[in-house]
N, C-alpha and C positions, 0 to 999 in steps of 0.2 A: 416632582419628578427628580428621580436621582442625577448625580455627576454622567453616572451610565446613559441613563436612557435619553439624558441631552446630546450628549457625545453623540452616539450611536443617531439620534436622527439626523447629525451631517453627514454623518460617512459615506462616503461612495464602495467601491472594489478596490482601493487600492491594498496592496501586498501587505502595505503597513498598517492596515485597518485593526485588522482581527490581533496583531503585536500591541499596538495602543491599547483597545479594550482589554487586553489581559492586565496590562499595567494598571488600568485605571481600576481594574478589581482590586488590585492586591495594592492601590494606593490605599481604595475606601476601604481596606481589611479596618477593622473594631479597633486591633492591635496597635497599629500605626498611629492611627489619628489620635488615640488618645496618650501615647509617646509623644506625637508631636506636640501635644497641649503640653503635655507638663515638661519637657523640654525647651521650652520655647520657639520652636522650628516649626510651630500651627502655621505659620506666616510664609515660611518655605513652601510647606506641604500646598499650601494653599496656592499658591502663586503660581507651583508646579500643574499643579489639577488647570488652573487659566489658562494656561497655555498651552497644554494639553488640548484644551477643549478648543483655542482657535485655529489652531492649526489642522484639527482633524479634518474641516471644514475644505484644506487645497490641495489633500493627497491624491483624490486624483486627478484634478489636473498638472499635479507635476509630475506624476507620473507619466502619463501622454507627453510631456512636454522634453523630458529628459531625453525620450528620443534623440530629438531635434537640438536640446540645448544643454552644453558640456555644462554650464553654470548649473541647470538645474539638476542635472545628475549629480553632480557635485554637492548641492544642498541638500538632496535626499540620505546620500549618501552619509554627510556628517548628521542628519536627523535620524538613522537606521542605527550608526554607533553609538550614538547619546543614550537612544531606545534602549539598549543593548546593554549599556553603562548604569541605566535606573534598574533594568529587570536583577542585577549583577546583586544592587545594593539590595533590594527587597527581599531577593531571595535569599542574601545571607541575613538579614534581618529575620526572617521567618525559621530560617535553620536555626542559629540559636534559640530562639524562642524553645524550637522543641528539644532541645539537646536541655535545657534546660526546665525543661517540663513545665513551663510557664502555665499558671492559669490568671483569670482574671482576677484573683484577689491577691495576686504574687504583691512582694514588695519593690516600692519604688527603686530599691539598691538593686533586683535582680535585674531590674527593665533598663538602669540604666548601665550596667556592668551590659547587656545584651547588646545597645544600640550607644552604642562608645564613642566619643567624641571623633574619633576618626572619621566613622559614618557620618556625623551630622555635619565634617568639614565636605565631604564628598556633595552630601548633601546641597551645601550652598554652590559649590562649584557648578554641579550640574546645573543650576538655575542658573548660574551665570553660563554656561555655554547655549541654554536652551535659549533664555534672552536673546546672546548673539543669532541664530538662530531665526529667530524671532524678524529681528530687527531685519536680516538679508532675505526677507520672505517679502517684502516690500520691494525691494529690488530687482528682484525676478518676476514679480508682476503676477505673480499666481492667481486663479481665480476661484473663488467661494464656491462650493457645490452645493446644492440640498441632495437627497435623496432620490432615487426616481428621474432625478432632472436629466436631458439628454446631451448626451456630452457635444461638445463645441468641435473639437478636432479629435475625429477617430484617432486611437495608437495606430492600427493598420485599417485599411482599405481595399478589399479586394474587389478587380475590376469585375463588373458583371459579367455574365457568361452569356455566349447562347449557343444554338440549335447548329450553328455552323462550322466546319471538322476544319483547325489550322492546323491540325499536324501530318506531317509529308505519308507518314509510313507509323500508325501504331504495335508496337509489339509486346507480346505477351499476354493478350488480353483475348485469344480465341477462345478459352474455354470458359472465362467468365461470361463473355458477351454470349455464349449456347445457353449457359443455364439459367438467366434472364430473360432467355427466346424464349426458353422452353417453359419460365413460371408466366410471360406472358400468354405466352398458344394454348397452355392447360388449362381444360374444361372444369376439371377437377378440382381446383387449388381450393373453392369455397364456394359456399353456396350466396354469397352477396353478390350483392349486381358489381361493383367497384372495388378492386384488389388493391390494396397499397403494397409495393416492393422497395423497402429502403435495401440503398448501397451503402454500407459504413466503412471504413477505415480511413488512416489517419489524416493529415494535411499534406497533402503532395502524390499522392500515393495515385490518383485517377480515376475516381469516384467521376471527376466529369465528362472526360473523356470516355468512359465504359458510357455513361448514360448517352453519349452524343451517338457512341458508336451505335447502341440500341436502336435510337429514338430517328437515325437516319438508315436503316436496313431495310432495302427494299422489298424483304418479303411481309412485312408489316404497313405500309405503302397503299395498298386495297384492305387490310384487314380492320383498320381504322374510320370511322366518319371525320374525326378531326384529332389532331397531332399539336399540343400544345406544350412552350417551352418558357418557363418563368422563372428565373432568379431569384432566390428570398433574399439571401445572406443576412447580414447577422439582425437588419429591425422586421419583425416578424408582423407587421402592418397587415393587418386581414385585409380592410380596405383596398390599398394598395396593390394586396396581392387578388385579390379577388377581381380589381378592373383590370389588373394587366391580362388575366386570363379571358376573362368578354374582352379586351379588348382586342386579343389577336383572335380571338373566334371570327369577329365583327369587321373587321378592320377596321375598325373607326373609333375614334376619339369620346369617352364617357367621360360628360363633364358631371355627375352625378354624386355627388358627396356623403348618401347617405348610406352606408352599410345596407341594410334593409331592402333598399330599394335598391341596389347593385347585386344583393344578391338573387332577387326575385325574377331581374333579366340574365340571372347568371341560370340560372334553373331551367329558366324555359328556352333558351339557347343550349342545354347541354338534355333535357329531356327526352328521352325513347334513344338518343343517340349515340354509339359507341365511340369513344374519346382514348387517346394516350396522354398523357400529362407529364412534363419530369417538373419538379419542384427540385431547385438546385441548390445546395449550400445551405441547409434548414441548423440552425440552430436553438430556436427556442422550445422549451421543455414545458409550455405551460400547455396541459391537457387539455382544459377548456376552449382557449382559441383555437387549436388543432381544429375538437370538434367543432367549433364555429364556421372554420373556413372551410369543412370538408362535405356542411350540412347541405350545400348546392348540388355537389359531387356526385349525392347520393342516387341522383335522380337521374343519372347516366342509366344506359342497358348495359344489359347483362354479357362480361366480358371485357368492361370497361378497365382500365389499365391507370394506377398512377406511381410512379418512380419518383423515389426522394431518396437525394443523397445528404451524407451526414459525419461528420465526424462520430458522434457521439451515439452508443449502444442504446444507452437511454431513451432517445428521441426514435431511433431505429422500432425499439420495443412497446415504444407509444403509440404510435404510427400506424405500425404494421399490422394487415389481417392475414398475412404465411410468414413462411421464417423468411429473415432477414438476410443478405447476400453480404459476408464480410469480404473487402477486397483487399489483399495483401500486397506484397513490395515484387517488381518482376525480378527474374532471373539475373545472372550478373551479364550472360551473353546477350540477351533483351536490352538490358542497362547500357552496352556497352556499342549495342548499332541504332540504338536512340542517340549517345551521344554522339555520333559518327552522324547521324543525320543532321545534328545544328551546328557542329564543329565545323563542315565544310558541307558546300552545295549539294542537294539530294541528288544523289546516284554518283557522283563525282566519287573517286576511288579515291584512298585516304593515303597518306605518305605512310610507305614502311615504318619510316623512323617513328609515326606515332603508335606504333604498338607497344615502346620502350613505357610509354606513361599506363597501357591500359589498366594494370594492376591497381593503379592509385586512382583511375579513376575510376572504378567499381568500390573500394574498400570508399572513396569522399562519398558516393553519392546510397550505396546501400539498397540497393534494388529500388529506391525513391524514383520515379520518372521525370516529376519536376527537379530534380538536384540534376540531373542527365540533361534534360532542358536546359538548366539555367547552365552549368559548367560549359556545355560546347557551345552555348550563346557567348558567355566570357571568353574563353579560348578561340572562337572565330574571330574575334576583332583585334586579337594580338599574334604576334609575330613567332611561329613556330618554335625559334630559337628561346621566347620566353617561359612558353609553358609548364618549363619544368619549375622557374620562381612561383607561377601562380599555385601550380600543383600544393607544393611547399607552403604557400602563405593561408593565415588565419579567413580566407575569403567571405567566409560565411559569418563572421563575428562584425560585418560592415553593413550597413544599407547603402552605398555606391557600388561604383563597377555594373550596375543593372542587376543588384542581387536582390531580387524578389524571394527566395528562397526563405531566410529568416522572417520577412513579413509575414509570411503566410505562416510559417508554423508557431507567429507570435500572436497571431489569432485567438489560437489555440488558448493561447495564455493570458490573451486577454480578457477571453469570455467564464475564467475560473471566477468563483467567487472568494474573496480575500484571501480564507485560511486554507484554501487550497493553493491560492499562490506560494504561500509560507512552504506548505510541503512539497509540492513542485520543484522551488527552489533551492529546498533543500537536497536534492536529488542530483545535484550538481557536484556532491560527496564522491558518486559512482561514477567509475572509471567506464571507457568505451565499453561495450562485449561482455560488462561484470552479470553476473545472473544472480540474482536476489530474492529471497522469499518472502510471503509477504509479510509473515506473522515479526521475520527481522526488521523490516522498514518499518511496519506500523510503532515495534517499541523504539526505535529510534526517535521518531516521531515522540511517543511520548515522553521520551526521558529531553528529549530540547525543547518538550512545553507544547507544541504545536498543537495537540489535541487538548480541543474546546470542550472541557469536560461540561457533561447536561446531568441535571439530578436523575431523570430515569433511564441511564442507558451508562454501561461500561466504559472506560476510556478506550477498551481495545475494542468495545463494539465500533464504538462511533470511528477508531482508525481504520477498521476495516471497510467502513464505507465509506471515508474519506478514499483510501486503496481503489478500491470499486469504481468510482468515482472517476479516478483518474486512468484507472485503464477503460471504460467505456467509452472515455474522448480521446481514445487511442495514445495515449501521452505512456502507457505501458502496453507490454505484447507480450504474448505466451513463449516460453520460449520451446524450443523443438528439444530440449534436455531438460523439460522440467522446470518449474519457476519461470522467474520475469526477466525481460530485456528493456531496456530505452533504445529506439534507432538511435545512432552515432548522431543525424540530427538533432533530434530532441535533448539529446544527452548536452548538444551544444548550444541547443536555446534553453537550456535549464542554467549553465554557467553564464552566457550574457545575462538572465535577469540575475542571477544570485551576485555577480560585482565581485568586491575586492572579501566580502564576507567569507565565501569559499577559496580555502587554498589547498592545492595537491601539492605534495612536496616534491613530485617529480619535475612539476616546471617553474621556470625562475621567473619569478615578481618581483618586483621592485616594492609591491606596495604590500606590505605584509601585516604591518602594525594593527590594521584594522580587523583582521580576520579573525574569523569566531570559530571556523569548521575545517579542519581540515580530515586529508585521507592519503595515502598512496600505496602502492603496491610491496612489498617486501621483495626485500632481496635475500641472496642465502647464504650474507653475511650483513648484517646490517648494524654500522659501525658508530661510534660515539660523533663523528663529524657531520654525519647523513643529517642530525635531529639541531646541530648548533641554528638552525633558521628560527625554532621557537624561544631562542633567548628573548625574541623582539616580540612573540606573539603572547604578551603574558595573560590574555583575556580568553583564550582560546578555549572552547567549548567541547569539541569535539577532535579524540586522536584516533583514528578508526583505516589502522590496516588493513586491505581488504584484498586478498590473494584471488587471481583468475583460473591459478592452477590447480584449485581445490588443494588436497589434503601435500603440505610443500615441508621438505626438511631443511626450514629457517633458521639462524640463529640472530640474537640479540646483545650487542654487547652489555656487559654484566652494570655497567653504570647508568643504562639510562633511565630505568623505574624512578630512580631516585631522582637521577637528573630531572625528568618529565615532573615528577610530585612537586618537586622544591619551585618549580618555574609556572605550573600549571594547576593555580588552585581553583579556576574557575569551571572545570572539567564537571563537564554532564555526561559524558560521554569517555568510557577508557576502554582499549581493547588490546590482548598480545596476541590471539587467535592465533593457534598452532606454529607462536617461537617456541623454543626449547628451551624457555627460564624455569627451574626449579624452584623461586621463591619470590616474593616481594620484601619488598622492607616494608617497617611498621610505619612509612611515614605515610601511605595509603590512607591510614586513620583523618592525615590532614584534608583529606579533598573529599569535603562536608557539602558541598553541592551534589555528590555524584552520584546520577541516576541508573545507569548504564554500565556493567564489567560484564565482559567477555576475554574468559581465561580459556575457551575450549580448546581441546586435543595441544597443552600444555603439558611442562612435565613437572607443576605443582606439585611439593609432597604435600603444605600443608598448608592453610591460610592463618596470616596473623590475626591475633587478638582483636586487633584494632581495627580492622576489618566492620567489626560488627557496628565501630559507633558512627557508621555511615549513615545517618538515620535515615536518608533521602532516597537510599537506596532502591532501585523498584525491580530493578533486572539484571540478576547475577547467572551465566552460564560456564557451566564448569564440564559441559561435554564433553565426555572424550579423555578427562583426564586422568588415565588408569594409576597414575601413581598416587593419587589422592585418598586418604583412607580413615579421613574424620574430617569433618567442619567444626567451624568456632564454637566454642560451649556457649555462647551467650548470642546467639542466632535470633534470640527473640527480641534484641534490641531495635532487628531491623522492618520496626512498625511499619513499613512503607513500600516493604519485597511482594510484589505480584507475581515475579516469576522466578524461580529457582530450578534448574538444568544440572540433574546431578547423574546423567544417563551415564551407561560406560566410565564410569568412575568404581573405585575398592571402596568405599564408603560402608564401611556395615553396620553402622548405628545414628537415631533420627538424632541431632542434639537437644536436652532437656527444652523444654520449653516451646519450642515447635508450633503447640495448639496457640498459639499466644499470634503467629502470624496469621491474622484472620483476614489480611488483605491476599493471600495466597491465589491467585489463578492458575498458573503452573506449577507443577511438583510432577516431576520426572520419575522418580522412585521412592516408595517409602517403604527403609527397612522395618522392618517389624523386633523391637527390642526382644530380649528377653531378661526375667528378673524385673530388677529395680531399673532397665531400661525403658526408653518412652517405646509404647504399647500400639497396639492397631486402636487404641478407642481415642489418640489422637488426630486420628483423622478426622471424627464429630466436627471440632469445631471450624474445621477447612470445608465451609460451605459455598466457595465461590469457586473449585477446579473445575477447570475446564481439560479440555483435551486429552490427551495420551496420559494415563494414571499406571506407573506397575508398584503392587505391593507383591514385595517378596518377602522370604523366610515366614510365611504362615504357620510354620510349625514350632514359630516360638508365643502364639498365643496359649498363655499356660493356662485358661480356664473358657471357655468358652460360653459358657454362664452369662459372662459376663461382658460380652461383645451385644450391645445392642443393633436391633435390626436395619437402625436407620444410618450407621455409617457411609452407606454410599447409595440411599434410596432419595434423598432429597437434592443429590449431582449429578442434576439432569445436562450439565456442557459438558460432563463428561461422555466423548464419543468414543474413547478407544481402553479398554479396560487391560488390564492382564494382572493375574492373580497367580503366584507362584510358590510352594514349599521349598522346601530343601532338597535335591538331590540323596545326599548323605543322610539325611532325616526318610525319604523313603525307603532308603534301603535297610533302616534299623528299626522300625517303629513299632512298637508295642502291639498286642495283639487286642488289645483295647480303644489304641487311640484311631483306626477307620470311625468309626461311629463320633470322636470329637470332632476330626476332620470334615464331618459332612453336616454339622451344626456348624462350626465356622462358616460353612458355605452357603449354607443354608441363609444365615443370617447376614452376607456380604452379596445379598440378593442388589445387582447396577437399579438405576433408573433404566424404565423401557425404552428410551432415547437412544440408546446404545446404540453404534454403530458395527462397532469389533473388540468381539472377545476372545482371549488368550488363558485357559486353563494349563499348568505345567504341574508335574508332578504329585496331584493331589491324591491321597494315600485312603478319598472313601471308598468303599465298596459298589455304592451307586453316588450318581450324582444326584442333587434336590430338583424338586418338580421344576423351579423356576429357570435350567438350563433347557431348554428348547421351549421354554413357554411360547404359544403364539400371539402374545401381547408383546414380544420385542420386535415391534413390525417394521425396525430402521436396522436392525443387525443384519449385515451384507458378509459379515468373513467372523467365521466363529477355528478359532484350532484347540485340539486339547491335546495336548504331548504328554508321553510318560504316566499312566494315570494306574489306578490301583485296581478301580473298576471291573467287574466279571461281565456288566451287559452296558451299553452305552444307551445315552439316554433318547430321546424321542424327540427326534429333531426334523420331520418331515413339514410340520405344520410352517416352520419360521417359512411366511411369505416373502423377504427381499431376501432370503440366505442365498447369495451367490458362490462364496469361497468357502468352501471345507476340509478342512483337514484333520485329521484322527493318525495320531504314531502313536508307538510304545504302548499299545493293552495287552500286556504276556497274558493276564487273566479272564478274554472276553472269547468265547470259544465260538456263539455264532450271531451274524449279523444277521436280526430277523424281519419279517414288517412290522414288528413295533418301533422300529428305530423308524420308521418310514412316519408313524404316526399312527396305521390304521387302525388301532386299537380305540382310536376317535373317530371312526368312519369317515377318513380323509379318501376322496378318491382323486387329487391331484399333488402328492406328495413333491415336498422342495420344486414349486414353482417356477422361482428362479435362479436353479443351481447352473453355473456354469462348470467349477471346476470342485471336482473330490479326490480327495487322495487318501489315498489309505499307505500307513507302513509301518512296519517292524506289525507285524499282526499274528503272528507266529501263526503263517500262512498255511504250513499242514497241517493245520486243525481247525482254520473258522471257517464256516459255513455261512456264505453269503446268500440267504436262504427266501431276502427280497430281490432278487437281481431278476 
């Protein structure tokens, strides 16, 4: 068995699990080991792998432990920087490697000019820190894990629930609790005998309280043979939970231990009989014991009822035989005579004076009903004149004071699996309120490593399920403008696990040395003093400004690019996003780790040279930046670019060599050279774009001959097409070139995956059969603007076509039922159109002759 697969069978979930395993990859890289041989540091390498592998064996018990014990945070804490310190050294080990085009038969002078006696002094150091380390891992008493093994002291505990209602006055909750009445009362939901309704949303939010309120309404009361109320939480014990349910049928004690036979008395106690059930607090996602536990259930009559509540969409979607009931956060006026019922005695009238805090206390607690709970729990036992200190204080960053709050949504976080903690935490980046998209956070994600690349799946597939992932356990929410939110809580239990690792520059830390990530808000002057904090942070990973106000006229004072390069070379991570710099310096060239530049809605003219010997580079966006009007001529150095954003940018030529980026998934716009410029038959070898694709300037393909068919038939991620000429090129065109125009087109036939297609200006007479083919059976929004066209093409068959649009045919006199399709004996034309629009039609003369 490998280093890996020994490692990997101690590991438990801790955070630092899936950080370890990547190290331990890129220790046993081919490269390494045999550097260390002929360097003499086999010895190092080796001693490091040792230690490696015993330690992995207590992470999570010290993780549990830390809670409780400031020594073990502390040790984790300098074992996270160490981690942090070796990924630093490999990865510049691995960068030169490729800046230098190393192969295995390179000479000994280039491997050791690569891995420089500096590295190898670092090298020993580390061992000597890990040692120490080592040594104070005996003193803290941590305990060995296996795999599988069941932990000794939960992180968190939540107390069981039951069937019994302790809160004075619920609010907010009448119309949920109607449309749970009414999916249990309906006859209709399904034709099985036993309905499951899960409740999902997040930790706090009243998932048990809606089921208490259900599962105690008295018009349900007689409509039931029996009413049964069982706590799972988080160990998912079929046994367990199968006698607790015979055993409140029964009332009586089943000393019965064998599955089998508990379920056999569970069946014939719940037989011919109609039952309610709630299953509270369900965390586990294994399919099989679900069905195990549910296989007694089944044998209920027809009508029978079972409610599970849940964090997790996942388990909701498992579960469930109707759609699932998502419950949200209450109102702020809900929020706010919730907290008024724990703050002071129910029905007791509340002092004027505390109407001065209500604002803060709506914006602390976020329509959460447990933060409204817990807040006027704390606030009732202290002294009126206090409350304004507590308002003000960190409350929720403590487990005293009776703050149950963080426990519960540390659940949450507990029940992630490793490299989910990793991305979780790193989320501790984003500010309160920031709204994030997802395709942004997943390459964040992978420009800091996080995503655990698998041989058959994408980096960004698998971030997008990690995403997924984490909004199904409500840890992300939709937001009401589009994209995603963290509640203010979450945002807060993201920062307590992430430590001293994350810093925002807008608040003051004492402990900054250690920190890898930072972010903050811009102001709109932001001045060479604001950044003197990262003199001390020379290891710092991530600078990632991140504005709430959307599109903001910042500026940047002129010295700090430079300042930021010179101080910060360990950067995966750079962004100016819409400051007002016109340039970079060429020392950008230095920061040879960096995965990650975001320059959009900048006012770039040009990118330096040295730009390109970024080899590491994976995600450059240049959105937005209309003053930009060439990239680097040696674009193709950057072997390792997946994503290039060159939307709303002057850009009007691809740079040479282009095809050469065969890692490419995004490319925003490709102009179409002409002459001796790069050509549309560069796109051939970009066979991994995904998404939103525009080729424009089509009318500088000078032979069309020589466009083969398959440019864009084997880019099948690509869901959003547009294909555009020249404006100026329509209005001048030869009276020969329609007919080249619609062999271009001809041959720039998408994959039928297509979602939305965009035709502008193209100058054939007719369009090619393959535009309204009804084998594009995923195209929902098709427009064609500007077009040359005398009759439009037959578009009635596309089965999902919902959005149409058609401007600018001066040359299309009437719109007949062939455009309908009937000329195929279609007799339910455009199925699913919602919206058409027709304009510029030179309306006194076409005849809509299908209408």
């Amino acid at each position: 068995m490998s280093l890996i697969g020994q490692v990997m069978s101690l590991i438990g979930e801790s955070a630092l699990s899936s950080f370890f395993q990547s190290l331990l990859e890129k220790i046993e890289c081919p490269e390494i080991l045999k550097f260390a041989s002929e360097n003499q540091v086999r010895a190092d390498i080796g001693k490091l792998e040792k230690m490696l592998t015993g330690i992995q064996s207590v992470l999570e018990d010290a993780e549990e432990k830390q809670l409780s014990n400031p020594l073990v945070k502390k040790w984790l804490d300098e074992l996270k920087d160490l981690a942090y310190d070796v990924e630093d050294i490999l990865d510049e080990y691995q960068m030169q490697r490729q800046l230098k085009g190393e192969t295995e038969a390179g000479s000994s002078k280039l491997r050791k000019l690569m891995f420089n006696p500096t590295m190898v002094s670092k090298m020993k150091e580390i061992n000597t820190r890990f040692q120490r380390i080592v040594d104070q891992q005996k003193d803290i008493e941590l305990i060995k894990r296996n795999v599988g093994r069941t932990s000794s002291s939960k992180v968190c505990v939540r107390p069981p629930s039951t069937c019994l209602a302790h809160e004075p006055e619920v609010y907010g909750r009448d119309e949920d609790k109607r449309k749970i009445l009414h999916l249990i009362s309906s006859n209709d939901a399904s034709d099985k005998n036993v309905i499951v309704i899960p409740i999902v949303g997040m930790g706090g939010v009243g998932k048990t309280t809606l089921a208490r309120l259900v599962y105690s309404d008295e018009s349900l009361q007689q409509q039931f043979n029996l009413r049964e109320w069982v706590c799972v939480s988080d160990e998912f014990d079929i046994l367990r939970i199968t006698k607790s349910i015979l055993e409140s049928i029964t009332k009586k004690l089943c000393d019965l231990n064998e599955l089998n036979q508990v379920q056999l008395q569970l069946r014939e106690q719940l037989a011919g009989k109609k039952f309610l059930i709630v299953l509270d607090d369900v965390w586990n996602k294994n399919y099989d014991h679900w069905n195990t536990l549910r296989s007694p259930l089944m044998y209920g009559a027809p009508g029978s009822r079972v409610i599970v509540t849940t964090r997790d969409e996942d388990i909701a979607r498992m579960m469930k035989t109707i759609q699932y009931h998502n419950l949200n956060c209450i109102s702020d006026e809900d929020c706010w005579k919730l907290f008024l019922d724990h703050a002071f005695d129910s029905g007791s009238v509340a002092d004027p004076k505390v109407e001065v805090i209500r604002e803060k206390v709506i914006n602390k607690c976020g329509g959460l009903p447990l933060a409204a709970r817990t807040l006027g729990g704390l606030l009732r036992s202290k002294p009126q004149e206090h409350w304004e200190d507590v308002m003000n204080s960190e409350i929720w960053n403590s487990q005293g004071d009776g703050n149950n709050i963080l426990s519960l949504l540390r659940l949450s976080y507990y029940h992630l699996p490793s490299h989910l903690k990793r991305c979780f935490a790193y989320c501790a980046i984003l500010p309160k309120d920031y709204v994030f998209e997802k395709k942004q956070l997943v390459l964040l994600w992978m420009a800091e490593g996080l995503i655990e690349q698998q041989d058959d799946q994408h980096m960004e597939d698998v971030g997008e399920e990690y995403f997924q992932d984490l909004f199904s356990r409500s840890l992300f929410q939709s937001s009401s403008t589009g994209g995603f939110v963290m509640h203010d809580l979450v945002n807060d239990l993201a920062q307590v696990v992430a430590g001293d690792t994350y810093f925002r520059l807008e608040e003051k830390s004492s402990k900054k040395e250690k920190a890898r990530h930072s972010s903050y808000i811009p102001c709109r002057f932001d001045r060479c003093e604001r950044f003197e904090p990262f003199e001390t942070m020379k290891h710092m990973r991530t600078f990632l400004p991140l504005s709430l106000a959307g599109d903001m006229n910042i500026c940047l004072a002129n010295c700090i690019p430079s300042y930021l390069f010179s101080k910060l070379r360990f950067l995966r991570v750079l962004s100016f996003n819409h400051y007002k710099i016109t340039k970079l310096p060429d020392s950008i060239g230095d920061l040879k780790l960096l995965r990650y530049l975001d320059l959009s809605y900048t006012r770039i003219v040009t990118l330096p040279e040295r730009t390109t010997s970024l080899c590491n580079l994976q995600t450059m966006l240049l959105k937005g930046c209309h003053d930009l009007k060439k990239l680097p001529s040696e674009m193709q150095n950057l072997i390792n670019l997946r994503h290039l954003d060159i939307q709303w940018t002057s850009v009007k030529v691809m740079p040479q060599g282009i095809e050469k980026l065969r890692s490419l998934r995004t490319l925003s716009n490709f102009v179409v050279g002409e002459g001796n410029e790069v050509g549309i038959t560069a796109l051939e070898n970009l066979k991994f774009l995904r998404g939103a694709l525009r080729i424009s300037r089509l009318d500088n393909v000078a032979n069309a001959s020589n466009v083969r068919g398959t440019i864009l038939l084997d880019k099948g991620r690509i869901d959003d097409l547009e294909m555009a000429w020249g404006r100026s090129y329509l209005a001048s065109r030869s009276v020969s070139i329609p007919n080249e125009d619609r062999v271009v087109l001809e041959k720039m036939k998408p994959h039928e995956s297509l979602e939305k297609l965009t035709i502008i200006d193209y100058g054939g007479i007719q369009f090619p059969s393959w535009v309204g083919d009804p084998l594009f059976r995923n195209l929902v929004c098709l427009e064609l603007k500007n077009c040359n066209c005398t009759t439009l093409p037959q578009l009635g068959l596309l089965s999902s076509l919902k959005d149409l649009v058609i401007i600018g045919f001066p040359n299309v006199e009437a719109v007949d039922r062939e455009f309908c399709g009937e000329s195929m004996s279609s007799s339910n034309p455009f199925p699913a159109l919602e919206t058409l629009r027709f304009e510029d039609m030179k309306e006194e003369r076409v005849e809509y002759l299908w209408v």
